[in-house]
N, C-alpha and C positions, 0 to 999 in steps of 0.2 A: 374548809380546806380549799376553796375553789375560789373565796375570795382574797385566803390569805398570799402576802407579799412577802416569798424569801425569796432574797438579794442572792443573787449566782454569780455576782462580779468576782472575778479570780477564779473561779471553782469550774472544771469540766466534769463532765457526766462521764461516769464509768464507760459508755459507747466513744467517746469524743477520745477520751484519754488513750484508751484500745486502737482506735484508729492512726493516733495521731504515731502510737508507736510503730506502727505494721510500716507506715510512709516513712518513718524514719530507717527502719530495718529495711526496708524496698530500697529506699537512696543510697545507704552504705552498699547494701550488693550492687548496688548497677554503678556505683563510683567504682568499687574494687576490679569489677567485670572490665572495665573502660581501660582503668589501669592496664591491667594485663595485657588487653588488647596492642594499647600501645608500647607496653614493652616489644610482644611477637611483631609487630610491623616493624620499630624499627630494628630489629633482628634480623627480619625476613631480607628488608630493604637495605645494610648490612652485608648481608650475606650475595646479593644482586649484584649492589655495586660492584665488590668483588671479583664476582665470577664476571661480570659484564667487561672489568679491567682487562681479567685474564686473556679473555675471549680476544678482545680490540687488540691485544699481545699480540697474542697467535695469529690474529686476522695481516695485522701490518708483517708482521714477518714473513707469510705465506706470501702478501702482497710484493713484497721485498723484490725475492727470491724468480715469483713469476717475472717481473718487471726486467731482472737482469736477463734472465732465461732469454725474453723477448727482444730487449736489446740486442745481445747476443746475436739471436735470429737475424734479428734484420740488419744489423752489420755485414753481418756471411751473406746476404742475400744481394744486399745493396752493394759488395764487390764484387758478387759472382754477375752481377747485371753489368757492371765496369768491365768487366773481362770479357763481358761476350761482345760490349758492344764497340771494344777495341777492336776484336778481332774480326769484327764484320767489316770496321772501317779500313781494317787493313787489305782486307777482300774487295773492298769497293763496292758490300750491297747498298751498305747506307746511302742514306739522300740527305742534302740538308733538309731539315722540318719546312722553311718553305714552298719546299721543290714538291712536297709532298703534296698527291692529289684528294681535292673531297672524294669520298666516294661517291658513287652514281647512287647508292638506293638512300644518302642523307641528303641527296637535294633533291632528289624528289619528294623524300618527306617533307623536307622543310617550305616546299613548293603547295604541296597538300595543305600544311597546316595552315600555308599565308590563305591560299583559297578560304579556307576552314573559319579563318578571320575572319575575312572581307563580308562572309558567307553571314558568320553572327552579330558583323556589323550592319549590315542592309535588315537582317531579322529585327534586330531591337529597332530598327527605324523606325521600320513598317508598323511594329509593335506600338510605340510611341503614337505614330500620327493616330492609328487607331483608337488607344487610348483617349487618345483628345476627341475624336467625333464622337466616340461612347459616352463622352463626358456632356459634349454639347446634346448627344442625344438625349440623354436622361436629363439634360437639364428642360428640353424642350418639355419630353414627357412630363417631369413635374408640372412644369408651367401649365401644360394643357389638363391635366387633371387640376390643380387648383384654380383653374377657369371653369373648369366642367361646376366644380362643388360650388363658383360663385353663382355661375348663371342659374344651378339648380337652384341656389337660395333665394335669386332674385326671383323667377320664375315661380317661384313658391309663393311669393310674396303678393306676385299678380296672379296667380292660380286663387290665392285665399279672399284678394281683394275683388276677383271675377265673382267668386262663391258669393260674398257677401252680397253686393251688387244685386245678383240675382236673389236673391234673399229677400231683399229689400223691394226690389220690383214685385217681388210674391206676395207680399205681404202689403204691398201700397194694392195690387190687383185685389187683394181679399179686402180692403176694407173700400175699395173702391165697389167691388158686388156689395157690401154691407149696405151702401149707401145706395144703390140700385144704379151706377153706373153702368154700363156696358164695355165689354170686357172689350174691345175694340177701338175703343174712344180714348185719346190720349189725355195728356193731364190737365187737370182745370184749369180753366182763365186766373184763375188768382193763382197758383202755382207758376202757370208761367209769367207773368207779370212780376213776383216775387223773382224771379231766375232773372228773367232781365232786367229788373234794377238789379241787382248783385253787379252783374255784369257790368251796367254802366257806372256802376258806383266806383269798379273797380278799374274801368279806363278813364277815369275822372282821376282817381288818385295818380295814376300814371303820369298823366297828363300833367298834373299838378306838378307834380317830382320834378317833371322834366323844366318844367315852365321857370321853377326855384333854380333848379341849377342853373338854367340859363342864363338867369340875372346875375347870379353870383358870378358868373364867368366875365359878363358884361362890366359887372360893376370894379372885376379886379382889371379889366382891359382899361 
């Protein structure tokens, strides 16, 4: 039974079959359910429009209504202001609008607020140049601190190369006791000997250099 071979091609299993109904039965309700819905939307939205008509009805005619009220208004107001101001001209209070004086307490404001200008025109000046030497200043400050970090690097470099130095002296003093030197006595004859050929070897070559170029200078004259 374990090795035999039956072909299931076409054929679902009682479980496969069972399911495959339940998803079919599951799709038809949620397809129907969908329906529905969109019937009541557009019902709902139907019934909106509608009322939303009615409403913008009522609104424009309300609006109408004020509108003329208002006219209205200011018609009666706009002659009642003709009538009065005939009859002041008839009186002789009016003035022409020329003739008419600023008041005293609008130019003193307006005297205040020119001050009030000038006042936060000098401020953002001051403000400005400031800015600028703040700017020079921190530029300084940087500078001086990324000098500070170079010299400490340099300084490091001969602090480490002093260390060694003396290191090397300790260590030439120790093998110089090894050899029963005395701690007092500077460096052998052949040490220094070795030091000054170095030396002369190396203003020889100078010397050389210089000597070279000279010809060639000569030889292009």
């Amino acid at each position: 039974a374990k090795n035999a071979k039956i072909s299931t091609k076409g054929k679902k299993s009682s479980n496969q079959q069972e399911r495959s109904t339940a998803t079919r039965r599951n799709n038809k309700e949620i397809e129907a359910r969908n329906k529905t819905k969109e019937r009541k939307d557009k019902k709902r939205k139907k019934e909106r429009s509608e009322n939303n008509r009615k409403e913008i009805i009522e609104k424009e005619g309300r609006r109408k209504t004020v509108e003329k009220a208002r006219k209205k208004k200011r018609g009666k107001t706009e002659y009642e202001r003709k009538v009065k101001r005939r009859k002041k001209e008839e009186e002789g209070k009016t003035k022409a609008k020329s003739e008419k004086k600023i008041k005293v307490g609008k130019k003193k404001g307006a005297e205040r607020s020119k001050k009030r200008q000038q006042k936060n025109k000098e401020e953002k000046q001051q403000r400005a140049a400031g800015n600028k030497d703040k700017k020079k200043r921190k530029h300084k400050q940087r500078q001086r601190k990324s000098n500070k970090k170079i010299k400490k690097r340099r300084s490091k470099g001969k602090r480490q190369r002093e260390k060694n130095r003396k290191a090397t002296d300790r260590t030439k003093r120790a093998m110089r006791d090894k050899k029963g030197e005395h701690k007092g006595q500077s460096e052998s004859k052949e040490n220094e000997m070795k030091r000054s050929n170095k030396k002369n070897k190396k203003e020889k070559r100078k010397n050389d250099k210089g000597r070279k170029n000279r010809t060639i200078y000569e030889e292009r004259r």
